[in-house]
C-alpha positions as CSV (number, residue, x, y, z in Angstrom):
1,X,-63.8,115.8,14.2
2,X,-63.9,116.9,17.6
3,X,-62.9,114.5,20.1
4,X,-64.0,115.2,24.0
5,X,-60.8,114.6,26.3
6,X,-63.1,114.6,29.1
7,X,-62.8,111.5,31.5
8,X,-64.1,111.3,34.6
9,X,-62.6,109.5,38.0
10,X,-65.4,108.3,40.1
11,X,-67.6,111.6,40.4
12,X,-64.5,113.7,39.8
13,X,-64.9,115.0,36.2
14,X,-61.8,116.1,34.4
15,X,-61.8,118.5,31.5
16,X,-59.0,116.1,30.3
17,X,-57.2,113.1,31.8
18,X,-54.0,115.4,32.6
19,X,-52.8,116.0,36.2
20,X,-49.2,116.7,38.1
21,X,-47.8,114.1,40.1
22,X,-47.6,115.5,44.1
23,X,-44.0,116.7,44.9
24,X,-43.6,117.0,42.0
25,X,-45.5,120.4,40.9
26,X,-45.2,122.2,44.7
27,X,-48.8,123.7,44.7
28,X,-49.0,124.2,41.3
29,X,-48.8,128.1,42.2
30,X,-44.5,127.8,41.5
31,X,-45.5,126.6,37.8
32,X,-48.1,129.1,36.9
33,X,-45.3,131.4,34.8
34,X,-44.9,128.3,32.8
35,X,-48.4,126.6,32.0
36,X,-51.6,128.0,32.1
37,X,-53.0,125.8,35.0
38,X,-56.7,125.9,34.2
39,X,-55.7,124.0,31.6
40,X,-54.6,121.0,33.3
41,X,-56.9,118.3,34.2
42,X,-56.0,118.4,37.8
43,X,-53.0,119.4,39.8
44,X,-52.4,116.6,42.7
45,X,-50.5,119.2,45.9
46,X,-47.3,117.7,47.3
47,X,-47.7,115.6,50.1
48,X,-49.0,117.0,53.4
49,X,-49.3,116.1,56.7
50,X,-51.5,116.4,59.9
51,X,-48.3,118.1,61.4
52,X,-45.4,120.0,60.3
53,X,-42.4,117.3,58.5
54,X,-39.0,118.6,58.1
55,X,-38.1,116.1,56.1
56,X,-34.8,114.0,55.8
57,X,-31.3,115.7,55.7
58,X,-29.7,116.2,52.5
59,X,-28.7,115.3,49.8
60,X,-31.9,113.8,48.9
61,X,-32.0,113.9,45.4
62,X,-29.8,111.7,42.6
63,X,-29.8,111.7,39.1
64,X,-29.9,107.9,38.0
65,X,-29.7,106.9,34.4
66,X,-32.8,107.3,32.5
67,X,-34.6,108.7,36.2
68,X,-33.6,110.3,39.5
69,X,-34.2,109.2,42.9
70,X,-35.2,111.0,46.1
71,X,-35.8,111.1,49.7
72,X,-37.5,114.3,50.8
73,X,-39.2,112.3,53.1
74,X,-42.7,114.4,52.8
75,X,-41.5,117.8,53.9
76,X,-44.2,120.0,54.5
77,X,-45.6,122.6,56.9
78,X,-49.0,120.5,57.8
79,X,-52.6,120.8,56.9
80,X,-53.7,123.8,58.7
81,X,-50.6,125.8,56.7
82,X,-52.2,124.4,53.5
83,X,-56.0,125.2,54.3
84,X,-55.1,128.6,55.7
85,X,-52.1,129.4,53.2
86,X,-52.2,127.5,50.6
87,X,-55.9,127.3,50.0
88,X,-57.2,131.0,49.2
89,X,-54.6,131.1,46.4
90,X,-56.0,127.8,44.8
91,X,-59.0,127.8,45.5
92,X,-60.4,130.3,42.5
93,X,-58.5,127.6,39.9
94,X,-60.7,126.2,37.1
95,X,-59.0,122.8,37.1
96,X,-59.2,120.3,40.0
97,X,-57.3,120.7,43.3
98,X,-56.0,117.6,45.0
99,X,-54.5,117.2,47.9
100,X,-52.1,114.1,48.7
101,X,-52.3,112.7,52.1
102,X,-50.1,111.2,54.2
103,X,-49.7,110.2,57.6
104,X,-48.8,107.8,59.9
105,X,-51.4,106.2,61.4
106,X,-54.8,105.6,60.3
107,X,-55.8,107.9,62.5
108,X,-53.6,110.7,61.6
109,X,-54.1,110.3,57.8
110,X,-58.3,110.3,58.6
111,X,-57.9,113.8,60.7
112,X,-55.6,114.5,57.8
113,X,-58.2,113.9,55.2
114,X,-61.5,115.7,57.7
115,X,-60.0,118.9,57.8
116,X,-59.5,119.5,53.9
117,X,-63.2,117.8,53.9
118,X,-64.1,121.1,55.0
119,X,-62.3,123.1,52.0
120,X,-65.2,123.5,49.1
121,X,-63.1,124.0,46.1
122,X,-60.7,120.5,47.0
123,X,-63.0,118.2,45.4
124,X,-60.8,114.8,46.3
125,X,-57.9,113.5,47.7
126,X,-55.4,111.1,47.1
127,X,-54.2,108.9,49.8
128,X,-50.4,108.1,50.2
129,X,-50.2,105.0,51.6
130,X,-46.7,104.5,51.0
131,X,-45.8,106.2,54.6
132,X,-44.5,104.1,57.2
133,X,-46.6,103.1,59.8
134,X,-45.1,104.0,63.4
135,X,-47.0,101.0,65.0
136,X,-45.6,98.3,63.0
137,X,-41.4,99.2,63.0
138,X,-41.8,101.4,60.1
139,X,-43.2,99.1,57.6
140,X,-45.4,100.9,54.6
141,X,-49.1,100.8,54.7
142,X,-49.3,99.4,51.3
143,X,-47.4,96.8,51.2
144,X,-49.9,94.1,52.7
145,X,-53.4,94.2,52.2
146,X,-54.4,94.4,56.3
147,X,-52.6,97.4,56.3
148,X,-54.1,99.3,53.0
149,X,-57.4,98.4,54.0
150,X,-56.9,99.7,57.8
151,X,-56.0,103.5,56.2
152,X,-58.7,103.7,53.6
153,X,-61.3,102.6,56.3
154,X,-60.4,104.7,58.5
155,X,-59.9,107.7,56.2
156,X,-63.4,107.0,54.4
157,X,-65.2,107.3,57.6
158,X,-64.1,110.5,57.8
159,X,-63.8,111.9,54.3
160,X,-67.2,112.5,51.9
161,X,-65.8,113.2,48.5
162,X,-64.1,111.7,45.7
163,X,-61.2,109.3,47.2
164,X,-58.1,108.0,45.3
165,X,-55.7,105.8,47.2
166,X,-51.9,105.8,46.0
167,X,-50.2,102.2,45.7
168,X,-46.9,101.8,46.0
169,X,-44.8,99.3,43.6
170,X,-42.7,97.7,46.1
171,X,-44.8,94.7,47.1
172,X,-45.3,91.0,46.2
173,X,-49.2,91.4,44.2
174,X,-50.5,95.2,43.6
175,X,-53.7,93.3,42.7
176,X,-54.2,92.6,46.1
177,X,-53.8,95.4,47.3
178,X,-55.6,97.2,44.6
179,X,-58.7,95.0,45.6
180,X,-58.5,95.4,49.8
181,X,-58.6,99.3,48.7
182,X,-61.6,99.0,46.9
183,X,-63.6,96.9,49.6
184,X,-62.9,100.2,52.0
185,X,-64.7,102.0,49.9
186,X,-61.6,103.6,47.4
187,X,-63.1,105.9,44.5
188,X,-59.9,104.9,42.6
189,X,-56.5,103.6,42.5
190,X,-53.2,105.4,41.5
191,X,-50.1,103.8,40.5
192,X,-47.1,103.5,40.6
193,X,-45.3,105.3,43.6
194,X,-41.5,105.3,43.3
195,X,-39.8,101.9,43.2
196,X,-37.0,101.7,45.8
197,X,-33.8,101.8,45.0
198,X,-30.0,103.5,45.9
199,X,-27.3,105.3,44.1
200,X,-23.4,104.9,45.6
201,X,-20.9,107.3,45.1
202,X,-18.0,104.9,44.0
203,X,-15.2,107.7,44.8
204,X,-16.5,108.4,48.7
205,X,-17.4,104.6,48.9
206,X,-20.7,105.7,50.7
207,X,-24.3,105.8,49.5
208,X,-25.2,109.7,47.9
209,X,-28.7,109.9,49.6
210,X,-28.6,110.6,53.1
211,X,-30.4,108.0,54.7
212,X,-28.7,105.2,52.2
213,X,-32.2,104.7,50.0
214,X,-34.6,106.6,48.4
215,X,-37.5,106.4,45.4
216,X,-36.9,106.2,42.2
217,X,-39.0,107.5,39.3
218,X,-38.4,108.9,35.7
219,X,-38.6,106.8,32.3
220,X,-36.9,103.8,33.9
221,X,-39.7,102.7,35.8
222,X,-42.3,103.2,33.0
223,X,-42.4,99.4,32.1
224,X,-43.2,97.9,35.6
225,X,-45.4,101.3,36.3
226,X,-46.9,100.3,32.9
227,X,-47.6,96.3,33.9
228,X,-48.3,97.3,37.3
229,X,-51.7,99.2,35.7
230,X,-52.5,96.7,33.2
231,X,-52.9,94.5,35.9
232,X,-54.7,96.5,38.7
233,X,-57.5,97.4,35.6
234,X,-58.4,93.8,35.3
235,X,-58.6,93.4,39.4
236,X,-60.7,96.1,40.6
237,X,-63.7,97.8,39.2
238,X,-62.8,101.2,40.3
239,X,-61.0,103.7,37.6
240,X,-57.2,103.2,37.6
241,X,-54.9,107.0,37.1
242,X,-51.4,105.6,35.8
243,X,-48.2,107.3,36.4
244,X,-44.6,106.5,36.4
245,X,-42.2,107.8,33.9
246,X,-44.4,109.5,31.6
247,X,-42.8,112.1,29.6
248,X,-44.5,112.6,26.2
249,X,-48.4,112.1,25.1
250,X,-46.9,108.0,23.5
251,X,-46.5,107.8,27.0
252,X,-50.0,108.4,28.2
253,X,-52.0,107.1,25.5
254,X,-50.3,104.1,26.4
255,X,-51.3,103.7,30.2
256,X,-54.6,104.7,29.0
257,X,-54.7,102.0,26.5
258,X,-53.6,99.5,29.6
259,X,-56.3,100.8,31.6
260,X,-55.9,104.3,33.1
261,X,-58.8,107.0,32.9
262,X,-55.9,109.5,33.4
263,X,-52.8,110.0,34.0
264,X,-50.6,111.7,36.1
265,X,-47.0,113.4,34.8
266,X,-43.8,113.8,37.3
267,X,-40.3,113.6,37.0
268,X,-40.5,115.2,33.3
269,X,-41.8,118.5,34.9
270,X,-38.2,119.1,36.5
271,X,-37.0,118.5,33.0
272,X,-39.7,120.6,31.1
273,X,-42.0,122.6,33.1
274,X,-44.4,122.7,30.2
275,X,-44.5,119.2,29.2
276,X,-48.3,118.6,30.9
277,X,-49.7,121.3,28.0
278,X,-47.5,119.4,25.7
279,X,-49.3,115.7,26.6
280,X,-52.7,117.4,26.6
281,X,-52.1,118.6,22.8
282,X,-50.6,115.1,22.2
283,X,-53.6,113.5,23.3
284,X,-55.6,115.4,21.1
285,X,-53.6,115.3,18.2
286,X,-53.9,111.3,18.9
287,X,-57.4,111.1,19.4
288,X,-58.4,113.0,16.2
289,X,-55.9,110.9,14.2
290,X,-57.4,108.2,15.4
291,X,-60.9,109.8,14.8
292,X,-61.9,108.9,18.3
293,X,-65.5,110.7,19.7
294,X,-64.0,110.2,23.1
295,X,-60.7,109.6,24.4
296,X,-62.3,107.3,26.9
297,X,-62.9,104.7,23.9
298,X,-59.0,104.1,24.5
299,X,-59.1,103.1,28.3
300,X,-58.0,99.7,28.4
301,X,-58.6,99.2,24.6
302,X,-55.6,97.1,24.3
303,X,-56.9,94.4,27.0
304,X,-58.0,91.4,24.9
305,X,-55.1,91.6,22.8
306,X,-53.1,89.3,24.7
307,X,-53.9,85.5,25.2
């Protein structure tokens, strides 16, 4: 039996539920030696910005057991580099494009978001709003509800297509955050975004990253990033794209089955830079084992299961 791997997130269609993690797969161009990328379900761009971001100073990466950390602090040469650049090399690609967005403002993030409005072949974006906001001492958008609802407004006024906000996993309920994106009009959700955390160098007796704290991802975080999406499915009525420490198909099937219509694979592409056409096949292998029509019968299947 065939079984379609085709999901879809709001009107975004996916030939399977697949995709790259941004800043984690550059522009997808830098893997293209290693995976045939028209077979991905959609590559999400690293993180870009109405202007130019140098970034932090290094070091900004750590290896951490069972993850890394990192505080590359959304280096980038800014949207018109990536519409005039970046674009004409990605836009003739048959999987899905997607630009992360970031700012720091709602306004910035919303000009942000207009000018890759205007690229045909970028059919949605996803909207980072882990950034900190310059108005209120630095404090991330998404960690109150007032403040995730004041970037998706903002940014859906301005943007048409499909539109997947980006929670981040360092707040009190994700649910409620989950839910204030969806009442500004959110296509989607995505989660997790790294977890905090810090690695010391016991030797120097000073923190390795260079401004003390950084994200951390990789298989460590896969049981919160895991819970974190199991709850956000039974919030909001939106589809839910789960991420955080996936590095094998188990891995996906398993967000799927908490509620994700896809998923989307980071850290493990440092590790193996063909491990996304290693999930897809997993996927398949799973879903014809399991002699499934669809692999969307799986999304959230194993809700109910608990009292």
């Amino acid at each position: 039996m065939n079984c379609s791997l085709l999901t879809k997130i709001g009107d975004l269609q996916l030939q399977n539920p697949v995709m790259t993690a941004s800043g984690t797969f550059g522009y997808g161009l830098e893997f293209a030696d290693f995976v045939d990328l028209n077979t991905l379900g959609g590559i999400i761009v690293k993180g870009t910005t109405l202007e130019p971001r140098q970034g932090n100073p290094y070091p900004r990466m750590a290896e951490t057991a069972q993850g890394m950390l990192n505080c590359v602090g959304l280096q980038n040469k800014g949207v018109d580099y990536f519409c005039n650049v970046i674009y004409p090399q990605v836009a003739g690609l048959k999987t899905n494009v997607i630009v992360n967005v970031s700012g720091n403002s709602p306004e910035t993030y919303a000009e942000c978001a207009r000018r890759i409005a205007e690229l045909d072949h970028i059919p949605a974006i996803e909207l980072n709003i882990s950034c900190p906001n310059v108005k209120k001492g630095g404090m991330a958008f998404g960690v109150t509800p007032e403040g995730a609802a004041s970037v998706v407004k903002a940014v859906r006024a301005a943007y048409p297509k499909t539109l997947i906000v980006k929670l981040s996993p360092n707040v009190t309920s994700i649910a409620d955050i989950a839910r204030a994106a969806e009442s500004e009009g959110a296509d989607a959700v995505s989660l997790i975004n790294t977890l905090m955390g810090m690695a010391i160098d016991a030797e120097r007796q000073r923190p390795i990253l260079s401004i003390g704290t950084g994200g951390l991802s990789g298989p460590a975080v896969k049981p919160v990033a895991l819970r974190m999406v199991w709850q956000v499915y039974e919030a909001v009525n939106i589809p839910v794209v789960g991420l955080g420490g996936i590095m094998n198909a188990t891995d996906a099937i398993e967000f799927m089955l908490a509620g994700a219509s896809a998923v989307e694979i980071g850290t493990a592409n440092f590790i193996d830079p063909t491990v996304t056409t290693k999930v897809i096949a997993g996927i398949k292998e799973y879903a014809e084992r399991h002699k499934l029509k669809s692999i969307t019968e799986i999304i959230g299947a194993a809700h109910g299961s608990v009292s």
